[in-house]
FIKE-719304 format. One line per 3 residues: number of its first residue (from 1); their letters; for each residue x, y, z of C-alpha. Coordinates in nm, 3 decimals. Example, Ala and Ser with C-alpha at 12.3 -4.5 7.8 and 13.67 -1.06 7.14 Angstrom:
1	as	1.230,-0.450,0.780  1.367,-0.106,0.714 $
//
This chain:
1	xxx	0.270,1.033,1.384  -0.070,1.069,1.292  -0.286,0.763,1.228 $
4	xxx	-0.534,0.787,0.959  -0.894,0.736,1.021  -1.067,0.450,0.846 $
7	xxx	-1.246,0.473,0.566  -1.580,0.316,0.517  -1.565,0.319,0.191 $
10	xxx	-1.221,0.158,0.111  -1.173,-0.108,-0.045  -1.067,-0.461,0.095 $
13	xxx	-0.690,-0.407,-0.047  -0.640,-0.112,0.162  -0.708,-0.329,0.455 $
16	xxx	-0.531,-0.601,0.371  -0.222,-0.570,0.218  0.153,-0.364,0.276 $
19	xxx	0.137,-0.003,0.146  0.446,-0.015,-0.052  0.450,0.333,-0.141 $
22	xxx	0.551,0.375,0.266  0.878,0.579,0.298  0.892,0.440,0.662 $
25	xxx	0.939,0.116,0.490  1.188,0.265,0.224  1.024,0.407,-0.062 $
28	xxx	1.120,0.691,-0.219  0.989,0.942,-0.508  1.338,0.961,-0.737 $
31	xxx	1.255,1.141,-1.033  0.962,1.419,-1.179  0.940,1.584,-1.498 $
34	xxx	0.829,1.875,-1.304  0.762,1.950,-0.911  0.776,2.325,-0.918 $
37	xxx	0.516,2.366,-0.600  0.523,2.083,-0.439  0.788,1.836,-0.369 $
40	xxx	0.735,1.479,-0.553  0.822,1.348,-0.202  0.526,1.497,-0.043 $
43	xxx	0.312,1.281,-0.211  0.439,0.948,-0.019  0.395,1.130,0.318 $
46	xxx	0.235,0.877,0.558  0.019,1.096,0.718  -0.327,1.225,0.597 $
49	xxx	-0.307,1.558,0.352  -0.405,1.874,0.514  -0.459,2.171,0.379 $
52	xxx	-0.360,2.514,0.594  -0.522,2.827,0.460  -0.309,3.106,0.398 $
55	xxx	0.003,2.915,0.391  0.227,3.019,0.087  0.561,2.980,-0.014 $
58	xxx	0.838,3.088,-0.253  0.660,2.952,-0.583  0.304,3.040,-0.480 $
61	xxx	0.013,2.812,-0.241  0.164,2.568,-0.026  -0.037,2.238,-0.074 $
64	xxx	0.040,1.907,0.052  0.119,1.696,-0.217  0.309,1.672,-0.524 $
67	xxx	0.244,1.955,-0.763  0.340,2.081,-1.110  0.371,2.424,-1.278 $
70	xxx	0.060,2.482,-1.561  0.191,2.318,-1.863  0.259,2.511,-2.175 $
73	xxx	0.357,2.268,-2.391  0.277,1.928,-2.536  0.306,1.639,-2.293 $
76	xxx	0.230,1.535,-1.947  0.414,1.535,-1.639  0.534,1.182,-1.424 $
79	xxx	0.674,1.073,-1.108  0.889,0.788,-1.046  0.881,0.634,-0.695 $
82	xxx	1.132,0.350,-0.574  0.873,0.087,-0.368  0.979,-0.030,-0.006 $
85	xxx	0.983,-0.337,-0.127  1.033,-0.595,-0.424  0.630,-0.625,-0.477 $
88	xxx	0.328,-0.761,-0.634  0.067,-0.461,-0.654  -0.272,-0.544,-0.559 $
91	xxx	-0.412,-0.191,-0.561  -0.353,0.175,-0.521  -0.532,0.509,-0.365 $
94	xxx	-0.453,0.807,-0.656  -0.568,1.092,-0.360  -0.674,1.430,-0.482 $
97	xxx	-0.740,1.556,-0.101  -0.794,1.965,-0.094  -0.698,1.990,-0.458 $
100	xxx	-0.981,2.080,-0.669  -0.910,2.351,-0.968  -0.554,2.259,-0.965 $
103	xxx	-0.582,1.853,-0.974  -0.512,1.671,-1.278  -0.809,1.517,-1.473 $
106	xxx	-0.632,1.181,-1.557  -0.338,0.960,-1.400  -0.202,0.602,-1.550 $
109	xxx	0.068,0.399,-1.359  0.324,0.187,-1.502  0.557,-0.076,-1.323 $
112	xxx	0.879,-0.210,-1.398  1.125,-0.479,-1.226  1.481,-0.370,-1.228 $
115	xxx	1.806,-0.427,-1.000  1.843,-0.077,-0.951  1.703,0.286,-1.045 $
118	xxx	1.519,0.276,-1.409  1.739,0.371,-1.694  1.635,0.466,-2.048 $
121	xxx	1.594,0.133,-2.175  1.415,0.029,-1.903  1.098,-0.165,-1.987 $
124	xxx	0.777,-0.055,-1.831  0.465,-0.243,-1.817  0.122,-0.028,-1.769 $
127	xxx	-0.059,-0.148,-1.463  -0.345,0.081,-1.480  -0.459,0.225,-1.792 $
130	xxx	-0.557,0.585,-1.795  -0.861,0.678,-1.542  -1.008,0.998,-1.509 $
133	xxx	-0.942,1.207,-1.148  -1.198,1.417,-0.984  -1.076,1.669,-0.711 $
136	xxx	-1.036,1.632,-0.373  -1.108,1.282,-0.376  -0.956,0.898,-0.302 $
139	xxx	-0.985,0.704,-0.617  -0.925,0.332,-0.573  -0.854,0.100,-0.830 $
142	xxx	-0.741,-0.235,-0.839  -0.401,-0.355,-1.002  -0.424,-0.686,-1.186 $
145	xxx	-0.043,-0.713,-1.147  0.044,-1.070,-1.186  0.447,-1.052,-1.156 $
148	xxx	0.705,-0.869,-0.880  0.796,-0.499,-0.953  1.087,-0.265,-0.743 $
151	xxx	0.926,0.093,-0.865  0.631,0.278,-1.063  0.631,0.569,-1.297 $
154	xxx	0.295,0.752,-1.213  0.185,0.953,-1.530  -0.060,1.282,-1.495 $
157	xxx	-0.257,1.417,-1.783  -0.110,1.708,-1.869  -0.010,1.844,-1.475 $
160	xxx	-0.136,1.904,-1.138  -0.137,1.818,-0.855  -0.144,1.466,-0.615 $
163	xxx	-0.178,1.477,-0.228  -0.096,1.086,-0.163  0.023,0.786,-0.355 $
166	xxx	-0.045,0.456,-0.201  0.032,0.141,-0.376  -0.052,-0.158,-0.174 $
169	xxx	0.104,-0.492,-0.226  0.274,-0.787,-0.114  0.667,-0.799,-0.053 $
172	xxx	0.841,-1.072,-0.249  1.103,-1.212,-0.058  1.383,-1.463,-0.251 $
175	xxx	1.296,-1.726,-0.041  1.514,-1.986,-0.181  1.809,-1.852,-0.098 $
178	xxx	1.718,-1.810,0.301  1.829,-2.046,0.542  1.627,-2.290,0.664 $
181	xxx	1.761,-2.302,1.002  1.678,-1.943,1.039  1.413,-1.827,1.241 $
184	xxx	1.190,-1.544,1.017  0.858,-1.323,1.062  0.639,-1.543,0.880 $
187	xxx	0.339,-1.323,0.961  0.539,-1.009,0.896  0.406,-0.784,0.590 $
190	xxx	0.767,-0.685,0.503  0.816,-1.076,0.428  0.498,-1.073,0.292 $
193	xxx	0.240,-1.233,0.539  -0.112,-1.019,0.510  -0.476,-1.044,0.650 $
196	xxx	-0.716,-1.282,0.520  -1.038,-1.170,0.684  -1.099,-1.023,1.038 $
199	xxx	-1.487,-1.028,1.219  -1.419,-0.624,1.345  -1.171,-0.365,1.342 $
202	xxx	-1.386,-0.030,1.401  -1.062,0.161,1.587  -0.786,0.012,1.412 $
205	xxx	-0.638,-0.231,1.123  -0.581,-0.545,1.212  -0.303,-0.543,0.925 $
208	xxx	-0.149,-0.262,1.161  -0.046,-0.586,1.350  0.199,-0.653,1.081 $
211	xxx	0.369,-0.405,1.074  0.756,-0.372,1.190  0.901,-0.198,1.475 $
214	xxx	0.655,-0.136,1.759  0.317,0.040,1.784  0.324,0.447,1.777 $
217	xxx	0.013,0.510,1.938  -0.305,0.299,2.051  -0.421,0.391,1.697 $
220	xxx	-0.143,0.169,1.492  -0.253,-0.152,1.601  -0.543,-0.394,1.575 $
223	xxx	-0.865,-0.292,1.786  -1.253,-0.398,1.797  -1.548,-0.207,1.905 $
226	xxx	-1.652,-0.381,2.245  -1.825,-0.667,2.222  -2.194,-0.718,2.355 $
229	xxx	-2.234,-1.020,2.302  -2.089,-1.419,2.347  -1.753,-1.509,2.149 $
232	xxx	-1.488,-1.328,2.089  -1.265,-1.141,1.795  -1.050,-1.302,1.552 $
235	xxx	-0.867,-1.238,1.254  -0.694,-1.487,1.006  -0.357,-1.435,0.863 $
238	xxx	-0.194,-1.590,0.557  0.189,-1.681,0.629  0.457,-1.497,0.434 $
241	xxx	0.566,-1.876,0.344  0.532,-2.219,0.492  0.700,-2.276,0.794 $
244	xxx	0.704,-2.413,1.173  0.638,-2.177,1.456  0.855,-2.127,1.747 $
247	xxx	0.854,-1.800,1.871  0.521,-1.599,1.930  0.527,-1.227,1.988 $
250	xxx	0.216,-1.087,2.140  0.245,-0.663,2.239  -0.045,-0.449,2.371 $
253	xxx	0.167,-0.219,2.351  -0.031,0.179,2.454  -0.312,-0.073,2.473 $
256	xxx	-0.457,-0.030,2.880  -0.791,-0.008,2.918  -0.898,-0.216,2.613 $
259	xxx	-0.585,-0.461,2.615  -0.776,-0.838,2.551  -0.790,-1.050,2.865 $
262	xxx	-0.663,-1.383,2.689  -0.566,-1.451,2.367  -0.525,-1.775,2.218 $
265	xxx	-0.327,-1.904,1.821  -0.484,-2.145,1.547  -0.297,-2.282,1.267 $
268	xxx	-0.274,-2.515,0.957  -0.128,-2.574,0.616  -0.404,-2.485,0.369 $
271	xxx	-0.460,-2.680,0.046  -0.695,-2.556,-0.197  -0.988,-2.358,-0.152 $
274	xxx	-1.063,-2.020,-0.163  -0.949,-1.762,0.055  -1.331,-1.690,0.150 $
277	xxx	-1.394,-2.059,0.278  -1.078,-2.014,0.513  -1.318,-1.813,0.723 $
280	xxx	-1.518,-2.107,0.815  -1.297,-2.384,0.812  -1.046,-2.119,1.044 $
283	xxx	-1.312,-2.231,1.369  -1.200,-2.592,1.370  -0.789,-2.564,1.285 $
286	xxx	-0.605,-2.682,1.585  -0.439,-2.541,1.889  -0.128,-2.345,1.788 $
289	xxx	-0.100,-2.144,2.083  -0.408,-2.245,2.373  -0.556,-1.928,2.572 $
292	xxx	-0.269,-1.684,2.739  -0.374,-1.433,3.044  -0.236,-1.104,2.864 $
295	xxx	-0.141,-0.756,3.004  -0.142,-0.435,2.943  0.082,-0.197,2.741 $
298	xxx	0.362,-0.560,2.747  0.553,-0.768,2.504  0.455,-1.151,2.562 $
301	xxx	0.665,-1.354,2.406  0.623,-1.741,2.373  0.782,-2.070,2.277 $
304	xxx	0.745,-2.377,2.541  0.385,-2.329,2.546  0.365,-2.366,2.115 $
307	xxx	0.168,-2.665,1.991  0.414,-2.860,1.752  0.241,-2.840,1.397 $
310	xxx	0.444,-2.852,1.139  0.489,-2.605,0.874  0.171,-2.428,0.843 $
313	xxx	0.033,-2.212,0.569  -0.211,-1.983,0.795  -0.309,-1.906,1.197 $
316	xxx	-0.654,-1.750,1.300  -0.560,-1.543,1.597  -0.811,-1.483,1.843 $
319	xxx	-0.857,-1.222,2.153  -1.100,-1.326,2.382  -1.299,-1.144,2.456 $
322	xxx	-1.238,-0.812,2.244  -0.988,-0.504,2.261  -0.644,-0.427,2.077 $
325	xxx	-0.351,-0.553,2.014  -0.056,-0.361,1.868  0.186,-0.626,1.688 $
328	xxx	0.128,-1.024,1.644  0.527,-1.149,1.555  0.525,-1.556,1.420 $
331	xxx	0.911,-1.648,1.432  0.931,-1.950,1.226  1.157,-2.198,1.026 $
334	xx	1.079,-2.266,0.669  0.902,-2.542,0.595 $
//
């Protein structure tokens, strides 16, 4: 699998929160008004678009992305894609990569919250009102969604072509009716746990951390540039839910030469605030987890050596100095 590179110019969401758009995780495109050259699948693809010269197939230019015939009628064509997960949308990446006469000039999106696929009387609520698309180009937009949603009809004005869809969120998990004597992922982004704020992550995501099943290269995973100076690297992580640690998870996982030589776990139950002045007040939260000798490409897993807390709300976790690490798992009770 291919990791994408990072993009400067992305905004905070991207970094931050689940792409729920992620057929890995379950989505799925379920219904087009039209995908005569290119599969409405295509456009969920994980990867990165490419675009092969001279490539062609049965209906004409093979590009990599969804893609509809030239409409000659009135109307517009639409996709409907099924998200991963039960979600609030935060924002979403409309990508027009390496199409450029054949890309369509507008897109809206529209949510709706239903048990299962979308029916006729469905109710849809718009999520982002019509913008205008330029070709081969990421256009990022935020989604005031205030409330859950299971899938998204993406509308294109009139037809065209998209290379990627990306809708990032965070799950929403019926948490009253989990056990309480169940251990759970608290920091997992399936459950809904997601990155606050990080100090670096030039090679890699630190939200690549949260991600399930284990690393697929040394690209999907947390990793810094290397550090030149005193201190050491740290990111903060808001908890799917409240609850009381007692299993840590730690994997370096294809991480050799740049594993971290300790790491160490901070934690508290946050009141108030902002999610800005967690950055500051992160330094002085206590000991969740004190400094661990870590090795390379290895699973470290934890328990007697866990501070008792509490429930808490949010850990800062730190490697010391710098380097990468491929998944951070929380196991906790619900507080």
């Amino acid at each position: 699998m291919a990791i994408p590179a990072l993009d400067p110019n992305a905004p905070e969401f991207t970094r931050r929160f689940l792409n729920l758009a992620d057929p890995r995780l379950g989505a799925k495109a379920i219904h087009s008004s039209d995908d005569f050259f290119g599969p409405m699948d295509r456009m969920l693809n994980p990867e990165p678009a490419v675009f092969i010269p001279g490539k062609y197939d049965d209906h004409g230019k093979w590009m990599d992305g969804w893609e509809t015939r030239r409409k000659r009628t009135n109307g517009h064509d639409f996709c409907v894609v099924k998200l991963a997960r039960r979600g609030v949308l935060h924002g979403v990446d409309i990508d027009t990569s390496h199409f450029t006469g054949n890309f369509p000039p507008a897109a809206s999106i529209e949510a709706c919250d239903c048990a299962g696929d979308p029916t006729d009387s469905t109710r849809w609520t718009e999520v982002l009102a019509s913008v205008n698309l330029q070709g081969n180009s990421h256009h990022y937009h935020e989604l005031a969604a205030d409330q859950p949603y299971t899938h998204v009809r993406v509308h294109i004005y009139p037809d065209g072509g998209i290379a990627r869809l990306r809708l990032y969120g965070l799950a929403q998990l019926d948490w009253a009716s989990m056990s309480r004597s169940e251990l759970v992922d608290l920091a997992s982004a399936e459950n809904g746990g997601y990155i606050v704020a990080t100090n670096n992550q030039h090679f890699g995501l630190a939200a690549n951390m949260l991600m399930p099943g284990r690393g697929a290269n040394m690209g999907d995973g947390w990793e810094t540039r290397r550090r030149r100076e005193p201190g050491n690297d740290w990111c903060v992580i808001a908890l799917a839910h409240p609850g009381t640690i007692e299993k840590i998870e730690v994997d370096t996982c294809h991480f050799k030469g740049n594993y971290p030589d300790r790491c160490s776990i901070q934690a508290a139950h946050v009141l108030g605030g902002t999610e800005t002045s967690l950055i500051t007040q992160s330094m002085f939260w206590a000991p969740l987890l004190s400094e661990q000798k870590l090795k390379m490409h290895h699973q470290h897993y934890f328990d007697q050596e866990i501070v008792k807390l509490g429930p808490v709300t949010h850990v800062r976790y730190n490697m010391h100095p710098d380097g990468g690490t491929s998944r951070l798992r929380l196991w906790g009770r619900l507080g």
